[in-house]
N, C-alpha and C positions, 0 to 999 in steps of 0.2 A: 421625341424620345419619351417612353412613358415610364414614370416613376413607381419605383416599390419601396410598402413599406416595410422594416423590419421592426420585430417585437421581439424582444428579449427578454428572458424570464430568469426569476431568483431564486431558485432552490435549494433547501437546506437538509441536507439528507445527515445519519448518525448510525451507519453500519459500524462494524468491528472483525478485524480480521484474526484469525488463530492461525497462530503461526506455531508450528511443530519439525524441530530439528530430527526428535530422538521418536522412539519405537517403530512398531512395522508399517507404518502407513505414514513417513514424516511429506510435510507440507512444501517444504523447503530442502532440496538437495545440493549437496557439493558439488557444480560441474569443473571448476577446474581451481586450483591450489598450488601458489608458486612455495619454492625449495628455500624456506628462509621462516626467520623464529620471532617475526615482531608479532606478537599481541598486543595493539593497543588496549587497552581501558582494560575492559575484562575479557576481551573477544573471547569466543570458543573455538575461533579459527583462525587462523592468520592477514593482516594486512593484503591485499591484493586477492584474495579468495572471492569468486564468484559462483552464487545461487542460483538456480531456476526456483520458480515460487510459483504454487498451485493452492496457495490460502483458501479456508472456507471462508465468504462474504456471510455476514449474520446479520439478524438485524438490530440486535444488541451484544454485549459484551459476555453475557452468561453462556455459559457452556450448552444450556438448552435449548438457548435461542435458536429461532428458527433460521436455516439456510438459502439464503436467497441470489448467491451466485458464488463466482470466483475471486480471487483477486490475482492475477496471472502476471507474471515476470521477471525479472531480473532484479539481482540487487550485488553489490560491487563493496567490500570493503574497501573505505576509499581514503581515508588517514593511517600517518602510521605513528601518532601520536594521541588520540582520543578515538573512542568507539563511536563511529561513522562510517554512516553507507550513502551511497548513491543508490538510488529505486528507480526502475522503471517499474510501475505495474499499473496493469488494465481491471477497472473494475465493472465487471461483465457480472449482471444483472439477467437472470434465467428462472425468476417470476415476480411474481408481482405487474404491478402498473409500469414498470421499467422493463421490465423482460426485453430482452433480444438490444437494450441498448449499453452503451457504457460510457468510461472518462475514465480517462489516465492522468497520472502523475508523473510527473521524468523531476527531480529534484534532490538534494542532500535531506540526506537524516540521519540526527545527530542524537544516537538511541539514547545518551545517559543524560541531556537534557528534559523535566517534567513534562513540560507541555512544551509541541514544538510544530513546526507548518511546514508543507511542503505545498509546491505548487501545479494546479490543473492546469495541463497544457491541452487538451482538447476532448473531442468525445463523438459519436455516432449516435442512432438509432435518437431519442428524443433527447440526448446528450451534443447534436450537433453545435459545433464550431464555439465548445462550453471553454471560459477560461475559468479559476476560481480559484479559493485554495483550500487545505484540507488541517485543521488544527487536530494534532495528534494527543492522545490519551494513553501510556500504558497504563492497563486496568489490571493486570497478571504480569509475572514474570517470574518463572518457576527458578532462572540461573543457568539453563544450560541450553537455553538458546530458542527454548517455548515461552509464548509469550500471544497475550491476549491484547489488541491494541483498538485503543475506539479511535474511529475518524467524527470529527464534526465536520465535513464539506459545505463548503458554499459554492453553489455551483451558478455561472453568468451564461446562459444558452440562449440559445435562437428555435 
C-alpha cells in the first residue's frame, strides 16, 4: 500500500464585511419573522427572526476598499435574552489569488461582545478541507442594523 503525504498550510487573511439592513440595495434581508415582541439587547428585529446575507467581501474595513467577493448566508437570532446570532456564511472570493475559492463559518455571534470568534468549519477551491477560526472586529456600526465588521481568519487547509 503506497503512502501520501499531506501538507497543510496556515493562512491569515483580514477581509471585512458591510453589512446593510436599511436603503434600496440592503445586504441583508428579512426572510421570515415570528408573531412575538422580544427584542433582546438592542435588536432591530425580533428574537427568532431570520436573514438571507449577500455582504460585500472587502479587503479592508473602509468604505473604499476594494471588493473581492461575497460573504453569502444565513443568520438566525438566536437568544432571547442578549443580542446574538447564529451565522452560516460562505466567504466566496471572485478575484484575486483566491478567486473561485471559499470557507465558511457555521458558529454563534455574540454582536455586543468587542472582539469575539467564530469558527471555520471547512472551505473549497484552495480553501479545501480548511478548519480555523475567524476573530471579529466591529469597525462601524451606524445602530440600525449597518455595520462594518473586520474578520482576522486563521485559516488550517490542505
Amino acid at each position: 500500500m503506497g503512502r501520501s503525504l499531506i501538507f497543510a498550510s496556515i493562512l491569515v487573511l483580514s477581509p471585512a464585511i458591510v453589512l446593510t439592513l436599511t436603503g434600496d440595495n440592503p445586504s441583508a434581508v428579512l426572510v421570515a419573522c415570528p408573531n412575538i415582541t422580544i427584542y433582546p439587547g438592542n435588536a432591530v428585529m425580533p428574537f427568532g427572526s431570520v436573514l438571507a446575507t449577500d455582504d460585500p467581501l472587502t479587503v479592508g474595513p473602509e468604505f473604499t476598499s476594494e471588493i473581492i467577493g461575497n460573504a453569502q448566508g444565513l443568520t438566525v437570532l438566536d437568544s432571547q435574552h442578549e443580542l446574538s446570532v447564529v451565522v452560516y456564511l460562505d466567504f466566496g472570493f471572485t478575484r484575486g489569488e483566491f478567486n473561485g475559492s471559499s470557507f465558511g463559518v457555521f458558529t454563534r455571534n455574540t454582536i455586543t461582545v468587542a472582539c469575539r470568534e467564530l469558527a471555520v468549519v471547512g472551505g473549497r477551491g484552495k480553501f479545501r478541507m480548511a478548519t480555523g477560526f475567524a476573530e471579529l472586529k466591529t469597525y462601524s456600526n451606524s445602530g440600525d442594523g449597518n455595520a462594518i465588521v473586520e474578520y482576522n481568519v486563521t485559516l488550517f487547509h490542505h
